[in-house]
N, C-alpha and C positions, 0 to 999 in steps of 0.2 A: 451092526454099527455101534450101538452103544456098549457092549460088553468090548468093543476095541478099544469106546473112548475110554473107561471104566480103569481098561489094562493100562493106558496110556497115564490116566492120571495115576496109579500107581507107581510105574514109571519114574513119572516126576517126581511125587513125594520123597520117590528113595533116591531120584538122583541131590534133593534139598539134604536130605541126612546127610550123602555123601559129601555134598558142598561143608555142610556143618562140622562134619568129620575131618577136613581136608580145611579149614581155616584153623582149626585146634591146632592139626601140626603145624599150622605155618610157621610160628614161634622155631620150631626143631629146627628145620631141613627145608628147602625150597622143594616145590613141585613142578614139574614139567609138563608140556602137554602130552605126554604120554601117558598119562594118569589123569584123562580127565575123567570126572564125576562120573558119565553115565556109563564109560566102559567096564566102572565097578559096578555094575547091575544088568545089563545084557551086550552080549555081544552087538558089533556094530549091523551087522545082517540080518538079524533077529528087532533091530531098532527100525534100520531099515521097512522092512516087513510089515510092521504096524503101520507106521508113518504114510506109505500106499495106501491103506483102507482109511486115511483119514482125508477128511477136506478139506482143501486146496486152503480157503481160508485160516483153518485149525494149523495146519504144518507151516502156512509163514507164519503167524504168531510165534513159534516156535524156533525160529531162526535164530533169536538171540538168545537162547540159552546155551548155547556152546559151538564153538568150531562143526564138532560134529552132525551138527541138525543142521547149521546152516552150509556144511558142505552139500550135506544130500538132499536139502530141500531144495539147493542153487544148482543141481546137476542136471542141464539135459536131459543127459539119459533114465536122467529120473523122474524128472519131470514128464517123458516120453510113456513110462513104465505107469506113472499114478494116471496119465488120459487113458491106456489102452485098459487100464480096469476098469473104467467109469465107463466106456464105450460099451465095452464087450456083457455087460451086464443092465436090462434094458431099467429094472428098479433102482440101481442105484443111478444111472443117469439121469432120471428126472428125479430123483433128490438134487443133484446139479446143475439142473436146470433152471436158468435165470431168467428174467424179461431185462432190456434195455431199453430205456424210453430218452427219448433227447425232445426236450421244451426249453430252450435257454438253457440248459445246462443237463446233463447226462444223469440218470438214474435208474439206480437197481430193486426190481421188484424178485419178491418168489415166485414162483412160477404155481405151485403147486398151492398157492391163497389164490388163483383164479378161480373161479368156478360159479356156479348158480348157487349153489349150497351154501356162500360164505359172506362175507357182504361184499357191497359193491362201493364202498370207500378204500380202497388200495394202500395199503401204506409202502412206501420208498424210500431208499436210502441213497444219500447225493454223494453219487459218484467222485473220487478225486480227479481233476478235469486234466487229461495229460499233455494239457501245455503247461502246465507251472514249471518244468524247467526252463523254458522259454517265453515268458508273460508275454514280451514285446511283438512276439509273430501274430498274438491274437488280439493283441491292439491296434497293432497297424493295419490285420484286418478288418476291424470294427471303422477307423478311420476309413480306410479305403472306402469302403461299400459307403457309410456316410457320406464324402464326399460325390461318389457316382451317382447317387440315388436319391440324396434327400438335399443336395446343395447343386445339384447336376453339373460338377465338379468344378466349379469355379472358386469359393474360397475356403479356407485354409480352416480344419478343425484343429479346434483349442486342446493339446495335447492330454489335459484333464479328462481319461475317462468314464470318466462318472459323467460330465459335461455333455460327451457323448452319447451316454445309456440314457440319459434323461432325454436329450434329442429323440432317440430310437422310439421310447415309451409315451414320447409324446403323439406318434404315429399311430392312422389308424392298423395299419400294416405291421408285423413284427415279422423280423425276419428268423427263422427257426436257426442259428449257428451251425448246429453241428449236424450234416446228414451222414447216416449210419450207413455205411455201403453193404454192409452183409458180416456174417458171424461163421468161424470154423473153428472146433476145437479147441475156445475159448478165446482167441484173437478175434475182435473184432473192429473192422477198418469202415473209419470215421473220415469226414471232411468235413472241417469248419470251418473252408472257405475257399474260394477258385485257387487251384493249385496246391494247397495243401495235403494231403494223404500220410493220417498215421495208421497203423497198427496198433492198437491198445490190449490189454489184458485186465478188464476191470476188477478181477480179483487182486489181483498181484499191483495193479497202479502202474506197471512195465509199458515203456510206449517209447514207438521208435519211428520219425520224422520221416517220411519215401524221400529220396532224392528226386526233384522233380524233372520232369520229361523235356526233352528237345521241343520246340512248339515247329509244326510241320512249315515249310517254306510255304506253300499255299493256303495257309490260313492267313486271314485279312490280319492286320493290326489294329485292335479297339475295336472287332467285331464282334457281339455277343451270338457265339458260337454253339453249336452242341455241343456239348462234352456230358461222358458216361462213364463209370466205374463201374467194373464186376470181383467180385472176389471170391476165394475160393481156397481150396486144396488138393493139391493132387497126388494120390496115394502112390502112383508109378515112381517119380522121384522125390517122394517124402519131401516136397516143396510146397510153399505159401506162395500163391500167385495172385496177382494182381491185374488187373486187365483193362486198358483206357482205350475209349473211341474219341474223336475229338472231329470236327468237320471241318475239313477241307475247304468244302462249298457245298450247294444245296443238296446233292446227291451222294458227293464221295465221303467216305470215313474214314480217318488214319488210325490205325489200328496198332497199340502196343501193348507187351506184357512186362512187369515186372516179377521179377523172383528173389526173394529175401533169401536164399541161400545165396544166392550168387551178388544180391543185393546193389542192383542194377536193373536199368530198364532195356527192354529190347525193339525195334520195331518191327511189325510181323507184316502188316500188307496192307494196302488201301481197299475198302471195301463200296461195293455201286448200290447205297441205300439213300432212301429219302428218308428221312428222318426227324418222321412231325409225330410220331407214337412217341408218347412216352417221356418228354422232353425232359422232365425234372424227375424220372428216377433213375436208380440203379440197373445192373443186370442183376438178375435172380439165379443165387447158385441153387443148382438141381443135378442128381444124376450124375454127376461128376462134370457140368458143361454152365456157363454162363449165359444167361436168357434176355433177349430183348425183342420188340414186337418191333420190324422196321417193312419199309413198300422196297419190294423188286420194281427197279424203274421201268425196265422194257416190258411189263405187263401189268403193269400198274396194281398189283395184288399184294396186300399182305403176308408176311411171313415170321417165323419165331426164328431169330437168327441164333445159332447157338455156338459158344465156343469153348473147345472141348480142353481143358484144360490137362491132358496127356499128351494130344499130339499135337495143340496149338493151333489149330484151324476149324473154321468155320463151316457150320451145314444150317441147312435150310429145313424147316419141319411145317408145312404148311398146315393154313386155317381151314378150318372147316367153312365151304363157301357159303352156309346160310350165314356167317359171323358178318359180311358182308354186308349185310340186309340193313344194317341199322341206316333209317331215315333221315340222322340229323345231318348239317351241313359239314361240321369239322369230326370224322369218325374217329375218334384215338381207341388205341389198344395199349393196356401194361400189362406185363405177364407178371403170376405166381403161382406161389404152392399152396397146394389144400388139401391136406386129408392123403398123404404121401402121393399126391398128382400134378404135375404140373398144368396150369390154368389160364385162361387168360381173358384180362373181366374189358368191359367198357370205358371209356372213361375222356368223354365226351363233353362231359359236363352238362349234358343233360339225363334227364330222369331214365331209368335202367332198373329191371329186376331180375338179371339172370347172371349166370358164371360158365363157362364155356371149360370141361374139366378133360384132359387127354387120360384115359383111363389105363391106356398102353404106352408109354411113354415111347414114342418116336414110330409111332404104327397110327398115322394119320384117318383111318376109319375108327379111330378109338375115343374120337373128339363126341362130348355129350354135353347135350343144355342142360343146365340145373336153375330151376327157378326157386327164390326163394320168398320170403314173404315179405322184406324189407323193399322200399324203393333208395336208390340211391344216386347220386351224379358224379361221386367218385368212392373207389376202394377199393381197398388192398389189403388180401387178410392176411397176418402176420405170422400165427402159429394157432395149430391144435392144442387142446388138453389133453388129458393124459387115455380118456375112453372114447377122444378121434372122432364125438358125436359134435363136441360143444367147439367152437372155431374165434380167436381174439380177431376181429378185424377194424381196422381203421376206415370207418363209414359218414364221410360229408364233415370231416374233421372230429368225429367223438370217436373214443376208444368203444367198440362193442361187441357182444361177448354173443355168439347167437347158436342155437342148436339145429340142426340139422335132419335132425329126429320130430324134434314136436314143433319147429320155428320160432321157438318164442327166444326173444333174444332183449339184452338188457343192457344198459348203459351203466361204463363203471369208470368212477374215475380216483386220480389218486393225490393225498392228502396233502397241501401245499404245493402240487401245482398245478397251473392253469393251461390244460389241453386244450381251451379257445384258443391258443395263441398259435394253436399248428403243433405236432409233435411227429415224429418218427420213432419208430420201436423194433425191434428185433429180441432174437432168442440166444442164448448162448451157455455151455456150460462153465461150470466153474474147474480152472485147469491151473496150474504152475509153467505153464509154458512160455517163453520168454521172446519178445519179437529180436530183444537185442545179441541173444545166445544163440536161439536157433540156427544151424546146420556148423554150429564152432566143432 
């Protein structure tokens, strides 16, 4: 990688000669873009070719130096071509690899400054938040949610939002904005508030609004309803899917996908779940299928309901029945990933030291208890490090970072901001993929 950068800044320097060259004649003879700079120094294929082995970051910087770069760094299919070499090679992908953390406002960590080894002050970098094309969407929802929650909707907030933050911060409660639905291939799709849903690309700053869903005829009016997000990718038709449950009523689930190719929502089918697991997360992409804990009504048990984002339909993958056993009055279940297995912890809100790991994914004798040496009331682990021992999870609101090998595990937090306040995080690589190009 550095002997590419090395080539590249030569590159440069001889396309500035050329520039310098090609202002001398200006005087003579006009130039055309057919003579621009850098085709006096390598072909465009050959320009091409480098530009791949660099960082999604490094190649936009690069946009505005000529037609040329910012043709091919704006291509699709090139943008298609720089993900499949980060993919296919497992060392340079975790150089790509990012953390996303959303506390009041979205940010980007390295991934590869995790560790026991390094310190445990994190530094970040604040994200560009992708509604600034539209400020007003995110005002009206800061109004809204104020009026529901903290005026219990009777009078009118003063259209000042600063007026408003201050109200917010005067609470002992702070409500997290933006919850991160899940991460593919450097798109990763955020809600910052009931009914909203972007796709963002936090490299590239690219972010593109969902069009929102039909709301089902038998859902109440002004009822605080379930609703779910899963997201995903699905490699059959090289699509970006999106997947919403929304409730009906106490058991049923209306069930849609959306597809950014086709960029449009679809409805797929009502589903007979109760649905008191889980209330306030996502689904968990895994496997190629989206994951949630919900109860089959007619036998009152537990199950990991998954939807398989090829053929669009749902399967059941049952619990292993000691998971059952938990004593407390309200038993909740969230499913995740850990350690390439899909998982699925307590979250009860009372005290718990175990993780419930499927070691076979979709082979129901494959479910194993793992205790660990933490107690906790709620958690969600987020991602592995890079030697699959050491695990980032979100434990009773602290970011914690814990080994698996020897249990000692360590509280990290990161520089300017303040994880008491609630936070959500994910993983994501660094890509040029564009939610508003994609399937042009």
């Amino acid at each position: 990688m550095r002997a590419i950068q090395l080539l590249w800044e030569a590159i440069m320097e001889a396309t500035k000669r050329g520039r310098r060259r090609q202002d001398e004649n200006d005087g003579e003879e006009e130039t055309n873009d057919k003579a621009s700079p850098e085709s006096l120094v390598l072909p465009p294929e050959i320009i091409a070719e480098i530009l791949l082995r660099l960082p999604a970051k490094s190649i936009g910087r690069f946009r505005c130096v000529s037609k040329l770069f910012c043709s091919l760094s704006s291509d699709p299919r090139f943008a298609k071509s720089h993900l499949d070499l980060i993919l296919r090679n497992e060392t340079v992908r975790s150089i790509h690899r990012k953390l996303i953390v959303s506390s009041h406002n979205l940010y980007s960590l390295d991934f590869d400054s995790i560790g026991f080894e390094v310190t445990r002050d994190l530094a970040a970098v604040e994200l560009i938040y992708p509604l600034k094309d539209d400020p007003s969407i995110f005002s009206e929802m800061i109004r809204s949610y104020v009026r529901e929650h903290l005026y219990d909707g009777g009078s009118e907030v003063d259209e000042d939002d600063r007026r408003v933050m201050l109200t917010l911060n005067a609470k002992s409660h702070r409500r997290n904005w933006v919850e991160i639905v899940g991460s593919s291939n450097g798109l990763v799709c955020i809600s910052p508030g009931e009914g909203a849903v972007f796709l963002y690309n936090p490299t590239t700053g690219d972010s593109k609004r969902l069009p929102e869903t039909l709301r089902p005829k038998s859902v109440e009016h002004g009822r605080d309803n379930f609703q779910s997000y899963g997201f995903g990718f699905d490699d059959l038709t090289d699509d970006y899917k999106v997947v919403k449950l929304v409730a009906s009523s106490d058991d049923f689930l209306d069930a849609s996908v959306y597809s950014l190719k086709a960029d449009s929502w679809r409805r797929i089918c009502n589903l007979n779940y109760e649905h008191n697991d889980g209330f306030y997360t996502s689904g968990v992409h895994f496997n190629g299928a989206i994951h949630w804990v919900f109860t089959e009504g007619s036998h009152d048990q537990r199950v990991v309901v998954a939807f398989d984002l090829q053929t669009e339909e749902f399967r059941e993958i049952p619990l292993p029945d000691e998971a059952e056993d938990c004593p407390h009055r309200f038993k909740n279940f969230v499913v995740g990933s850990l350690n390439g297995c899909l998982c699925v912890i307590n979250s009860c809100y009372e005290v718990h030291d175990d993780i419930w790991v499927m070691n076979e994914y979709g082979v129901a004798k494959s479910w194993s208890r793992i205790r660990i040496s933490l107690l906790y009331r709620s958690m969600k682990p987020l991602c592995s490090t890079k030697n699959d021992e050491e695990v980032l999870m979100e434990l009773d609101g602290d970011m914690v970072l814990y080994n698996f090998e020897t249990h000692a595990s360590s509280n990290l937090g990161i520089r300017g901001v303040k994880l008491s306040d609630g936070f959500e995080a994910n993983t994501y690589v660094e890509s040029l993929i564009s939610p508003n190009s994609y399937g042009m």
